[in-house]
C-alpha positions in Angstrom: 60.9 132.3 159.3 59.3 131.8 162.8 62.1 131.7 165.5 63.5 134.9 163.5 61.7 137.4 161.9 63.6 140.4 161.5 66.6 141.4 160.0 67.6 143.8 162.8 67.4 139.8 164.8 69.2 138.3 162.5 72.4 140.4 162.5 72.1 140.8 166.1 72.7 136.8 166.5 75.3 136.9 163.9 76.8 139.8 165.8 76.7 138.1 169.4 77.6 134.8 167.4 81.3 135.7 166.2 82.2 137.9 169.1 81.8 135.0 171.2 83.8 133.2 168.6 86.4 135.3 167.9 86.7 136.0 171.6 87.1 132.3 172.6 89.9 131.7 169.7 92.1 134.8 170.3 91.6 133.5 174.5 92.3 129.6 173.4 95.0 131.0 170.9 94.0 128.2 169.2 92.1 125.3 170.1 95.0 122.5 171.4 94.9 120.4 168.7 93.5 117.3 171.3 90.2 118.8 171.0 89.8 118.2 167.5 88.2 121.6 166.9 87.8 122.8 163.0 89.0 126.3 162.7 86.0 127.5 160.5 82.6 127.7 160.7 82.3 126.9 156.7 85.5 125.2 156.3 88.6 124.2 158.3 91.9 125.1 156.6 94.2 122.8 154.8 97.1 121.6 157.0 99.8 123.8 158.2 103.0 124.2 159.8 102.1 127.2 161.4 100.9 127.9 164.7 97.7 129.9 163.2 94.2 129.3 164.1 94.0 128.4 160.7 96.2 124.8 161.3 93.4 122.4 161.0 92.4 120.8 164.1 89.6 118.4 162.3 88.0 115.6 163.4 89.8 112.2 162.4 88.9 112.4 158.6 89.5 109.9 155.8 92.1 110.7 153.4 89.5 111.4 150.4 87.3 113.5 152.5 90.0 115.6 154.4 91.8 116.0 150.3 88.5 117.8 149.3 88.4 120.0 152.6 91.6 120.9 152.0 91.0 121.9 148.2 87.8 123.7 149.5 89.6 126.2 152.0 92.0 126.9 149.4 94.9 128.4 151.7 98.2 127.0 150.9 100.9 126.4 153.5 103.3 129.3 152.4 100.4 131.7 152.4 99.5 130.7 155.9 103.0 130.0 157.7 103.9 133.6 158.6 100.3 134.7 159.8 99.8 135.7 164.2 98.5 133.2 166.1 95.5 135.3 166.4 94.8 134.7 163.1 91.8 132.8 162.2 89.4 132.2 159.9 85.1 131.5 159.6 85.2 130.9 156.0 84.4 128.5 153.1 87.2 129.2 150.4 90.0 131.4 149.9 89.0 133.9 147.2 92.5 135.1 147.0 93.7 132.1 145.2 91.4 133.2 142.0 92.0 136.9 142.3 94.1 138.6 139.5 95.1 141.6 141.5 97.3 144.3 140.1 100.2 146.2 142.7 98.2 149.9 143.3 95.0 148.3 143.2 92.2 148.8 146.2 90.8 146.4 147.3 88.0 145.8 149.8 86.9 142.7 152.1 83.5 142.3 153.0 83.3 140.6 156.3 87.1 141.1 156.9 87.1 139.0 160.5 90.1 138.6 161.9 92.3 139.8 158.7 93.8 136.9 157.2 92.6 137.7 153.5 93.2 141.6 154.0 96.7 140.6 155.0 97.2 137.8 152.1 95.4 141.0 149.5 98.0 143.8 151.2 100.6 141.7 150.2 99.4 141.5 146.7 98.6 145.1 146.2 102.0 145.8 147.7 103.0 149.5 149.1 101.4 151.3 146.2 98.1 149.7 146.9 95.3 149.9 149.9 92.9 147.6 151.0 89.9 147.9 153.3 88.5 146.2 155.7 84.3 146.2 156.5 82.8 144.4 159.8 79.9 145.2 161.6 81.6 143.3 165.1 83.4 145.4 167.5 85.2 142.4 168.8 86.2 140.9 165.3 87.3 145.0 164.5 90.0 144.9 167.3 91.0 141.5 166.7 92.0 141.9 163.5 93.2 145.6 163.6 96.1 143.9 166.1 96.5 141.4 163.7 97.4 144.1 161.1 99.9 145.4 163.0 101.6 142.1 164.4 101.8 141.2 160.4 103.3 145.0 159.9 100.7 145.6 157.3 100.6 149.2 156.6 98.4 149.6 153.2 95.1 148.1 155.0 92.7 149.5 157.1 89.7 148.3 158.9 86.2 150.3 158.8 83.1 149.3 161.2 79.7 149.1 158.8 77.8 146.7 157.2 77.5 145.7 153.7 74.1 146.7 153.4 75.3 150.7 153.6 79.1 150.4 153.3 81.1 153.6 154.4 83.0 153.0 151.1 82.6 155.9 148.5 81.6 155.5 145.3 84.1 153.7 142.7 86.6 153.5 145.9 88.1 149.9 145.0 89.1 147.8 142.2 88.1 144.7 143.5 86.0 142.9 146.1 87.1 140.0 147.8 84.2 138.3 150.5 84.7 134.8 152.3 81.3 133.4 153.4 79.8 136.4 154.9 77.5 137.7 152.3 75.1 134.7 152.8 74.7 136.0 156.6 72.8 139.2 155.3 69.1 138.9 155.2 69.4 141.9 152.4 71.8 140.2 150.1 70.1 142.5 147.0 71.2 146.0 148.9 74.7 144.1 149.6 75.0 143.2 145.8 73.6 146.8 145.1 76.1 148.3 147.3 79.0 146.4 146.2 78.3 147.5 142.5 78.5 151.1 143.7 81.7 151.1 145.3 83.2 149.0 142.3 85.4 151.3 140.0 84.2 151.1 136.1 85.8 147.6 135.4 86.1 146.6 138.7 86.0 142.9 140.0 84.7 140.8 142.5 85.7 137.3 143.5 84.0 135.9 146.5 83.4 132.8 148.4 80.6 131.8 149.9 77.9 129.0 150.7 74.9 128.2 148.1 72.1 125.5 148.5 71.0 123.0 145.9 67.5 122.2 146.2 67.0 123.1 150.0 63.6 122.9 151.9 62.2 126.5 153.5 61.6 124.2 156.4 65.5 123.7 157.1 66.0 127.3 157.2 63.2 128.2 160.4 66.3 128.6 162.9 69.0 130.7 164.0 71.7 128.1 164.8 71.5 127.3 160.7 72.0 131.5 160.1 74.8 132.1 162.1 76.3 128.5 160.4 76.2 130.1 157.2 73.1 127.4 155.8 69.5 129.2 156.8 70.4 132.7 155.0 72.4 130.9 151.8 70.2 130.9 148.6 69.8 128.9 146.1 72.7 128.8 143.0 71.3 129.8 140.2 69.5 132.8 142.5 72.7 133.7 144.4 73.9 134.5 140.5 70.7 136.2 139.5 70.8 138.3 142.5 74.4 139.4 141.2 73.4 140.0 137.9 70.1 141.9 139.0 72.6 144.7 141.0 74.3 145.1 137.3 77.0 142.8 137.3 78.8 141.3 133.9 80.3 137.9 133.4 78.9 136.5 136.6 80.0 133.1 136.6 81.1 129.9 139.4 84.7 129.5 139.1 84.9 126.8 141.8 82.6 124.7 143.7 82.3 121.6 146.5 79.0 119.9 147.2 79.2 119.4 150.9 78.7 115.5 151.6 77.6 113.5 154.7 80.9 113.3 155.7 81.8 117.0 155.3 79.2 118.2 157.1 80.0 115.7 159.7 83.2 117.3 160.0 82.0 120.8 160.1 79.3 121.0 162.1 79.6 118.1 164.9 82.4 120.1 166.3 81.4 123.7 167.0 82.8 126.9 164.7 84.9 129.0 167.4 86.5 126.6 170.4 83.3 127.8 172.0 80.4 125.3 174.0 79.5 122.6 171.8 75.8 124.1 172.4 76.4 126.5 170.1 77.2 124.5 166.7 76.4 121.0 167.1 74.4 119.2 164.7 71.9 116.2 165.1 72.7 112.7 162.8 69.3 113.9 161.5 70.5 117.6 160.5 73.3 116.3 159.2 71.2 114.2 156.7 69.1 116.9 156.3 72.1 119.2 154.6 74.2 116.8 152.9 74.2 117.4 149.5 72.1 120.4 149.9 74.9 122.6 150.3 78.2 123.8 148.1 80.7 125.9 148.6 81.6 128.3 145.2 83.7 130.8 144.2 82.1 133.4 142.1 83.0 136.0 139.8 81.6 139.3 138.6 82.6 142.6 137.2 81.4 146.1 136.5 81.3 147.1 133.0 
């Protein structure tokens, strides 16, 4: 990469990127809906009665195209309706959906934002069970630790780190749950590594997250396309062998929407956040550039 070399750069804009984000929703609590805002940087959510961030405020969408948003953020209305209105999400599928969590199970959430999966995987684990947050953003930290509380969530917790050197012991958690956050490390290997460690014997992960089919180096050479979840994405079939390299068993896609014209459209010509347009507009030419480059999966692994 040119504009960014580094990785110490790279999380830095990620960093600055969804504090400003998360700090423009919680003070917009929500986008009003006239703006036409999507509520996720990967993804906007599937329509909702609530008064979450995670209502969809899309642009004007066919019916097809808006279907197979809605079947890509996976969140369904009852698991949405009783969320704060600080709640929000920045990510490309609900892993929860897929997740066969036990009651008494841990379970941990890499790039927990502003809580909405701990809450929906607290619920699952019920009062017998724990589950833990990791961020590396201050802002997103106290966001979502207010969140916890509003929701009366009492078996989750929220820990500052990165998943690169995660302040979770060894064999801690049963399962791993990540929604499009492990393609913003530029060490995904340590992540993979570390997330094998803290894995009980047996222990699962289910995470969602963006891939690209076929994608040229040159479309990656910016920061704009790392902090929207496309420069630091990998290729498929090297996102799994990265997986299986760290040790894991059965990795396999469970799930998985090829982003079209339209899609991205949708995404990115709006900006992720409520924050200046600036920040996450896309060019008709970038737009062309992507489409059908890019797919959302779901992927399992476990630990033997």
């Amino acid at each position: 990469m040119s504009e960014i070399k580094s990785a110490d750069k790279i999380k830095e804009a990620v960093r600055d990127h969804y504090a400003k984000a998360i700090k423009s929703r919680v003070d917009n609590a929500c986008c009003p809906p006239t703006e036409n805002k999507s509520s996720s940087c990967c993804a906007p959510q599937v329509e909702s009665k609530s008064s979450s961030c995670c209502a969809p405020q899309p642009k004007e969408l066919d019916d097809k195209t808006a279907e197979r948003f809605a079947k890509m953020s996976g969140y369904s209305v009852d698991e949405l309706a009783d969320m704060p209105d600080t709640v929000t999400s920045f990510g490309c599928g609900n892993p929860i959906t897929f997740m066969n969590v036990k009651p008494g199970e841990t379970v941990l959430d890499l790039g927990s934002g502003s809580g909405l999966d701990l809450i929906l995987a607290s619920k699952k684990v019920g009062d017998s069970g724990h589950v833990i947050g990791l961020d590396m953003t201050d802002e997103m930290i106290e966001v979502c630790q207010k969140n916890l509380n509003k929701a009366n969530i009492t078996n989750a917790e929220v820990r500052k780190g990165e998943m690169e050197s995660m302040p979770v012991a060894d064999g801690e958690t049963d399962w791993i749950i990540s929604n499009c956050v492990i393609n913003l490390s530029p060490d995904k290997e340590k992540v993979f590594s570390e997330a094998y460690r803290v894995l009980k014997p047996g222990g699962q992960m289910m995470i969602s997250d963006i891939v690209t089919l076929d994608l040229p180096d040159e479309y990656r050479d910016d920061i704009s396309a790392w902090v929207g979840c496309i420069a630091g994405a990998v290729e498929e079939a090297d996102y799994l062998q990265l997986m299986r390299n760290a040790g894991f068993k059965d990795v396999k896609i469970v799930d998985k929407m090829v982003y079209t014209k339209e899609m991205i459209c949708g995404l990115t010509n709006e900006n992720c956040g409520c924050g200046p347009e600036s920040e996450r507009s896309f060019s008709d030419k970038d737009t062309l550039k992507y489409a059908d480059r890019i797919a959302s999966v779901r992927v399992y692994a476990r630990k033997l």
